[in-house]
Biopython code that builds the backbone (N, CA, C, O; Angstrom):
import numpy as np
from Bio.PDB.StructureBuilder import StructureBuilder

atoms = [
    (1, "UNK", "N", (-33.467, 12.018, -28.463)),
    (1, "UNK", "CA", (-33.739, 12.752, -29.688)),
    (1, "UNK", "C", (-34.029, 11.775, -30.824)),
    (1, "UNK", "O", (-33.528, 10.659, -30.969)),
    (2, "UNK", "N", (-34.963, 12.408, -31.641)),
    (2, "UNK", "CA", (-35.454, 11.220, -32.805)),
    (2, "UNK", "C", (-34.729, 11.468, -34.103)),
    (2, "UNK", "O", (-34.563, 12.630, -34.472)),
    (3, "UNK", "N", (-34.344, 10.588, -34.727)),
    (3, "UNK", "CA", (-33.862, 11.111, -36.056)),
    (3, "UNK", "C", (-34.087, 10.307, -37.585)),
    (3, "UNK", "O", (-34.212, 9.087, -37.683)),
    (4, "UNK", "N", (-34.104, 11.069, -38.498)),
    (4, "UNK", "CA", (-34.725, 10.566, -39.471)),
    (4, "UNK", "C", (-34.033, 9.702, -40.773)),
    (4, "UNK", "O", (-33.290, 10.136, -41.652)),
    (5, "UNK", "N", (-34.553, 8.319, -40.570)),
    (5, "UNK", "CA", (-33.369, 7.145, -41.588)),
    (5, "UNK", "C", (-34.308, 7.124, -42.901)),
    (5, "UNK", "O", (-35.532, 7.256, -42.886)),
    (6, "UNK", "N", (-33.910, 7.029, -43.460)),
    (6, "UNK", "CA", (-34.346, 6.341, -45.486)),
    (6, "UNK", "C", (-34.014, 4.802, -45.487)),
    (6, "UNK", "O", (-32.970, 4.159, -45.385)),
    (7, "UNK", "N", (-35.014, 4.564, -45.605)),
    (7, "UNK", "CA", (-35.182, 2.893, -46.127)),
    (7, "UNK", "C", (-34.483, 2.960, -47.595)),
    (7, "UNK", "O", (-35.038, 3.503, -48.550)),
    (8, "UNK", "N", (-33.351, 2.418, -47.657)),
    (8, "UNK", "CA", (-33.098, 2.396, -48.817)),
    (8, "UNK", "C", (-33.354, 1.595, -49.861)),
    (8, "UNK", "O", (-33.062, 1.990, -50.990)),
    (9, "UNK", "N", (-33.972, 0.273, -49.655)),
    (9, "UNK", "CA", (-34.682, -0.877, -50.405)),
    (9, "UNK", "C", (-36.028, 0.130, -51.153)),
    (9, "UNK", "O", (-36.319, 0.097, -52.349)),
    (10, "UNK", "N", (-36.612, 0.865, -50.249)),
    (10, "UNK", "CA", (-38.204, 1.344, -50.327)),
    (10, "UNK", "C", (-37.264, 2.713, -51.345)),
    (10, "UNK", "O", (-37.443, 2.513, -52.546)),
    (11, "UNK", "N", (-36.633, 3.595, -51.149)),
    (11, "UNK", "CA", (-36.602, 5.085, -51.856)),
    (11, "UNK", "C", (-36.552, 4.655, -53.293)),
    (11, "UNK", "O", (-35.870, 3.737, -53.747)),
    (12, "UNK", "N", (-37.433, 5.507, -53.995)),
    (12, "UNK", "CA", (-37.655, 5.417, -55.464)),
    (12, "UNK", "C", (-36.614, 6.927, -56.019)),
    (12, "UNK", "O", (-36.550, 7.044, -57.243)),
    (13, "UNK", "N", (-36.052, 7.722, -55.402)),
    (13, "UNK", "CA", (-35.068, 8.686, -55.507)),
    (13, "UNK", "C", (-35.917, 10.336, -55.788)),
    (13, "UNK", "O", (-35.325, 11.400, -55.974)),
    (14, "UNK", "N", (-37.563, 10.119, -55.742)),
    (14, "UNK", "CA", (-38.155, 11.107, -56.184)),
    (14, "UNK", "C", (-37.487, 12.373, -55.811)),
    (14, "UNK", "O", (-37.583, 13.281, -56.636)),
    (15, "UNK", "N", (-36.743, 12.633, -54.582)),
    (15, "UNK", "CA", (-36.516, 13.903, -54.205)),
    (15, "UNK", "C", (-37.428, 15.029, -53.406)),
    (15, "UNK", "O", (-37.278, 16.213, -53.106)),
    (16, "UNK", "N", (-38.522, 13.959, -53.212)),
    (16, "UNK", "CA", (-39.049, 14.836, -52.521)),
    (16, "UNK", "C", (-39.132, 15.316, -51.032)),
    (16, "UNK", "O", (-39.932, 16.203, -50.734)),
    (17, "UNK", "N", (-38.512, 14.879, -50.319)),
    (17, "UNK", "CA", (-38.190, 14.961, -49.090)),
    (17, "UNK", "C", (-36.850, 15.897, -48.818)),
    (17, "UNK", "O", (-36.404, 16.212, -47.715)),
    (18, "UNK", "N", (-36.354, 16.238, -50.059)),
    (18, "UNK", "CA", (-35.035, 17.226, -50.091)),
    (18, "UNK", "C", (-35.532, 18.522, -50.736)),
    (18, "UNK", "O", (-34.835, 19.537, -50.726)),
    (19, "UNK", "N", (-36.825, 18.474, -51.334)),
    (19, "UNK", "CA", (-37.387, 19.725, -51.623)),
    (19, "UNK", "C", (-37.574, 20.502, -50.155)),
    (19, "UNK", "O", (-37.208, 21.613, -49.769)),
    (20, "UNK", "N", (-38.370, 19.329, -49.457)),
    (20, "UNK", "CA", (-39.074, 19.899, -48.245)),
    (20, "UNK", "C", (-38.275, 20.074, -47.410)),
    (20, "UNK", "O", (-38.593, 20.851, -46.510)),
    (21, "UNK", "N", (-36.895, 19.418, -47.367)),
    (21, "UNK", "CA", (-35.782, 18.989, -45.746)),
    (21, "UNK", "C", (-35.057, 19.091, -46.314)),
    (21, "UNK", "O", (-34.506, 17.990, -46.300)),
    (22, "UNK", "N", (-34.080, 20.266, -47.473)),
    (22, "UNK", "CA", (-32.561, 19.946, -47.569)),
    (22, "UNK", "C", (-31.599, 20.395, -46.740)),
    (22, "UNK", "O", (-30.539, 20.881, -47.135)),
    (23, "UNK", "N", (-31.976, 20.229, -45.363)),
    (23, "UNK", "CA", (-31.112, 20.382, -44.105)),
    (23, "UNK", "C", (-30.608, 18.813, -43.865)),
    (23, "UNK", "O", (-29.560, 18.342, -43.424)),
    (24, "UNK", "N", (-31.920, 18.189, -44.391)),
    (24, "UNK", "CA", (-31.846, 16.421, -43.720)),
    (24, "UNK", "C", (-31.275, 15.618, -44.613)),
    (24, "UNK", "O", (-30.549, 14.637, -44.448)),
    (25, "UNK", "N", (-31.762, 16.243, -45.787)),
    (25, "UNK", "CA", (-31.724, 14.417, -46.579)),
    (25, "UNK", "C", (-30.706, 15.403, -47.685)),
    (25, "UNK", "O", (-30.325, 16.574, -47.711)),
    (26, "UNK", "N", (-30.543, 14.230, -48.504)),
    (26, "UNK", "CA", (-29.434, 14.798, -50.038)),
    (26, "UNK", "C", (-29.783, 13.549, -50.779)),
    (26, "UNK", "O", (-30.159, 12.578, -50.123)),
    (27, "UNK", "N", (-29.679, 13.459, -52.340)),
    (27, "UNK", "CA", (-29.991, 12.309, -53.135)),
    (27, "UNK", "C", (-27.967, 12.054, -53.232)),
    (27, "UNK", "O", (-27.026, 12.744, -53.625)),
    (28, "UNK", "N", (-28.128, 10.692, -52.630)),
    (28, "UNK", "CA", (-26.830, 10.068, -53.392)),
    (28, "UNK", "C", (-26.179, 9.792, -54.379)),
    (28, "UNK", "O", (-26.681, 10.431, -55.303)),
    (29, "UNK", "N", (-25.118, 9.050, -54.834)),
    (29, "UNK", "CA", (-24.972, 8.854, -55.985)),
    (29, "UNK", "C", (-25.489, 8.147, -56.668)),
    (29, "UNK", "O", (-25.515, 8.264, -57.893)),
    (30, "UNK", "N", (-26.231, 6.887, -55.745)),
    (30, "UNK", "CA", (-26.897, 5.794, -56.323)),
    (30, "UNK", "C", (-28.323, 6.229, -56.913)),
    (30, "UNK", "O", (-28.776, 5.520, -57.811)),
    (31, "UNK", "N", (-29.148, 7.454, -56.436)),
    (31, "UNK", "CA", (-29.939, 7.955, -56.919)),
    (31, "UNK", "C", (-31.312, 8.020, -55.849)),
    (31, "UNK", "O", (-32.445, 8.432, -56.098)),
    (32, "UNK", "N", (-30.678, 7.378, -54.404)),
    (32, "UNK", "CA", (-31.730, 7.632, -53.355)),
    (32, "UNK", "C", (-31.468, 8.609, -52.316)),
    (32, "UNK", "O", (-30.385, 9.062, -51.946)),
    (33, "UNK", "N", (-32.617, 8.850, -51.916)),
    (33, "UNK", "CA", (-32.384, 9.549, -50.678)),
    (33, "UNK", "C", (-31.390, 9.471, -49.304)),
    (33, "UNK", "O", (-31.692, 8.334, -48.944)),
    (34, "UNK", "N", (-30.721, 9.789, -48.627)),
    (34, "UNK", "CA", (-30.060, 9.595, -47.442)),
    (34, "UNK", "C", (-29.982, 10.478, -46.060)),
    (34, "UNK", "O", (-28.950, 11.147, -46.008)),
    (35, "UNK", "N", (-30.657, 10.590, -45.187)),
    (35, "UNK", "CA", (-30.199, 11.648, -43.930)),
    (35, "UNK", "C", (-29.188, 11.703, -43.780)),
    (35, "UNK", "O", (-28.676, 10.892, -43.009)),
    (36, "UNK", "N", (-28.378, 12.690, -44.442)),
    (36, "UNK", "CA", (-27.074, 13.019, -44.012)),
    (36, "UNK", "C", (-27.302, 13.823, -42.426)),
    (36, "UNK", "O", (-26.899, 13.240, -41.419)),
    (37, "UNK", "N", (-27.693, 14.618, -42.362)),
    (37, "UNK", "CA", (-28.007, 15.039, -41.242)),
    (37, "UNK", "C", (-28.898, 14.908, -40.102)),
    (37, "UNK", "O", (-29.298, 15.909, -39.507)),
    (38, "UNK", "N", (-29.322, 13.403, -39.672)),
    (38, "UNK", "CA", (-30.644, 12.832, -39.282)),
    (38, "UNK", "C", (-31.715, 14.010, -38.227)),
    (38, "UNK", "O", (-32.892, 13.752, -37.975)),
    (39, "UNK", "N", (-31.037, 15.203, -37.762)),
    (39, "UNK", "CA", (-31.564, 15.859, -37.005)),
    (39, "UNK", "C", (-31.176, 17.065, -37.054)),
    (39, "UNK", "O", (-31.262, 17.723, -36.017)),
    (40, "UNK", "N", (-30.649, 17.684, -38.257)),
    (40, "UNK", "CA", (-30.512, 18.792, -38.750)),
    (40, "UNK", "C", (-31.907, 19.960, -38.848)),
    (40, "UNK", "O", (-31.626, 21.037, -39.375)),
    (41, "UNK", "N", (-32.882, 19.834, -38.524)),
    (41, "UNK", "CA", (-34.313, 20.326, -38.930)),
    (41, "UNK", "C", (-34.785, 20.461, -37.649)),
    (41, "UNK", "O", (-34.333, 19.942, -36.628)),
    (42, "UNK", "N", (-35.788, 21.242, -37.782)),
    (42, "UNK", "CA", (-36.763, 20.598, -36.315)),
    (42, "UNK", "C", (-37.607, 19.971, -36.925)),
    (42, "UNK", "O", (-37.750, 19.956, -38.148)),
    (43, "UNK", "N", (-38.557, 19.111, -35.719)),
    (43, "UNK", "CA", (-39.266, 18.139, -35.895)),
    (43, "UNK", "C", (-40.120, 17.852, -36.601)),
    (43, "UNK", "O", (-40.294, 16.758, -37.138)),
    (44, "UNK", "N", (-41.122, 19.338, -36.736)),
    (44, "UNK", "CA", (-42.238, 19.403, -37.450)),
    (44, "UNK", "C", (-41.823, 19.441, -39.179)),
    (44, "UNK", "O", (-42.537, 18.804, -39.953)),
    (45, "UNK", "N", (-40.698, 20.184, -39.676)),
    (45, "UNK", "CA", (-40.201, 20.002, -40.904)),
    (45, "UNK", "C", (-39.792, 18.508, -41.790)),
    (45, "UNK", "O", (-40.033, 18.228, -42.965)),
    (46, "UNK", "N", (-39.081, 17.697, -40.715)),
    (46, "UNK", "CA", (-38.494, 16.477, -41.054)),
    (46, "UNK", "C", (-40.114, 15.677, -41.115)),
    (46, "UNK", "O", (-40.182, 14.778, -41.953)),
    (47, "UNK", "N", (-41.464, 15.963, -40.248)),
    (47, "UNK", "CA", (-42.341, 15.297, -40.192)),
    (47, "UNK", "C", (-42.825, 15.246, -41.848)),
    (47, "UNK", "O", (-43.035, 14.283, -42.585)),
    (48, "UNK", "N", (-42.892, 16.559, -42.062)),
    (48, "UNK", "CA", (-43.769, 16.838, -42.977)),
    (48, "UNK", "C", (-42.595, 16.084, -44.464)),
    (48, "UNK", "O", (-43.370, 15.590, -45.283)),
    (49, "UNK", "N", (-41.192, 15.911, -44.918)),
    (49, "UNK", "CA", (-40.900, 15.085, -45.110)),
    (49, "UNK", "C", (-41.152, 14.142, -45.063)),
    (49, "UNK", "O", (-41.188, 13.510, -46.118)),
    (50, "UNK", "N", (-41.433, 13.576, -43.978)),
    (50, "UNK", "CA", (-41.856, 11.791, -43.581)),
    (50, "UNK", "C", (-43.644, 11.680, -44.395)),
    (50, "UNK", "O", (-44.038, 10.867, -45.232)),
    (51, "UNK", "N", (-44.279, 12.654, -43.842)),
    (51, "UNK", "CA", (-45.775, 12.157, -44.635)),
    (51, "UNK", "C", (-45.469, 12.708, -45.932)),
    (51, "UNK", "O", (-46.515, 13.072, -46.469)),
    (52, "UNK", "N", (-44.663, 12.873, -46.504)),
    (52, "UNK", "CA", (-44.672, 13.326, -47.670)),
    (52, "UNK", "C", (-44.294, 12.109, -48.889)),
    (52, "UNK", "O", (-44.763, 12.102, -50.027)),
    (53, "UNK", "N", (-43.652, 11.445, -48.512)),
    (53, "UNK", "CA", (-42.944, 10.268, -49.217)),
    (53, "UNK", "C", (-43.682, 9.400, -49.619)),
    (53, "UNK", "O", (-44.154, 8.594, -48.817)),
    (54, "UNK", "N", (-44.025, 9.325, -51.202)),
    (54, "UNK", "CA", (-44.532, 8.491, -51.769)),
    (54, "UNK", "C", (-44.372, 7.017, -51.768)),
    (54, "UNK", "O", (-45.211, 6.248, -52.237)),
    (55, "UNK", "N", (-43.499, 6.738, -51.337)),
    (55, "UNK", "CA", (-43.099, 5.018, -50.437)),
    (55, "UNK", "C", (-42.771, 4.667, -49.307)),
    (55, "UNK", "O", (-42.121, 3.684, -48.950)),
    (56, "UNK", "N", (-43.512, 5.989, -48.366)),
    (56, "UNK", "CA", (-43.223, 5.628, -47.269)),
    (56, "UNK", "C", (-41.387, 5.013, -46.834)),
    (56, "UNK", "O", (-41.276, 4.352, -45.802)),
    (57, "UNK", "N", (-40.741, 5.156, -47.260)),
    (57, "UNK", "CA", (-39.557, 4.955, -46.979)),
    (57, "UNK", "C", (-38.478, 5.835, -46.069)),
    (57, "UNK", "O", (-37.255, 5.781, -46.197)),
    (58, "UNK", "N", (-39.241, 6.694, -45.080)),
    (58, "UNK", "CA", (-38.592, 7.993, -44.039)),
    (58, "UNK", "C", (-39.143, 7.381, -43.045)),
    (58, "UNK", "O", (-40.242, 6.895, -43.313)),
    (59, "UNK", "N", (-38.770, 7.234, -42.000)),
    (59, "UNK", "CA", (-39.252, 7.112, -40.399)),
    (59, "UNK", "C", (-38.227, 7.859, -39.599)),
    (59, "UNK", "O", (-37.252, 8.501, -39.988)),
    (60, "UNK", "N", (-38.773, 7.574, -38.134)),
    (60, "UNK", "CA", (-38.007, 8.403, -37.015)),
    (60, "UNK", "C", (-37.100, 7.248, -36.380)),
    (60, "UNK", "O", (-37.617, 6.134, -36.297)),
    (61, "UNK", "N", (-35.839, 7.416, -35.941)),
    (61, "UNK", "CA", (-35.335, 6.183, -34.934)),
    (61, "UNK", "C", (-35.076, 6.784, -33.571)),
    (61, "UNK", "O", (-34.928, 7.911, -33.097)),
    (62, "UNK", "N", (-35.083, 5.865, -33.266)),
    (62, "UNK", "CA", (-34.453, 7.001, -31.610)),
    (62, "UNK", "C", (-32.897, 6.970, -31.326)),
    (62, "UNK", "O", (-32.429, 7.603, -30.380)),
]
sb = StructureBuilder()
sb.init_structure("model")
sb.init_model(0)
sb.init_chain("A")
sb.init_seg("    ")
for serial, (resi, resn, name, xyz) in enumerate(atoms, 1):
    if name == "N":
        sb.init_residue(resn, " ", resi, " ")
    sb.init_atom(name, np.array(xyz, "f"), 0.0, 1.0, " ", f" {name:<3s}", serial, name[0])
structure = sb.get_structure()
């Protein structure tokens, strides 16, 4: 199963990946993104998260 990490060097905290996935991700305290739930979603949702990210900072791990 694949699941979805935040580069945390790369997240600028936009939030936009918790508009689209707030099954997956949550903004921390520090002000970035985090998969709390790396596989909370199905696939195609968390994808559209991933191309969504203005710094590229979402991928899949295995």
């Amino acid at each position: 199963m694949k699941n979805a990490q935040v580069n945390q060097d790369k997240c600028i905290g936009c939030g936009l990946c918790v508009q689209l996935c707030p099954k997956v991700f949550e903004i921390q305290d520090n002000g970035k993104s985090k998969a709390v739930h790396p596989a909370g979603d199905d696939e195609a949702t968390i994808q559209s998260a991933i191309d969504a990210c203005p710094v590229n900072a979402i991928s899949w791990v295995a």
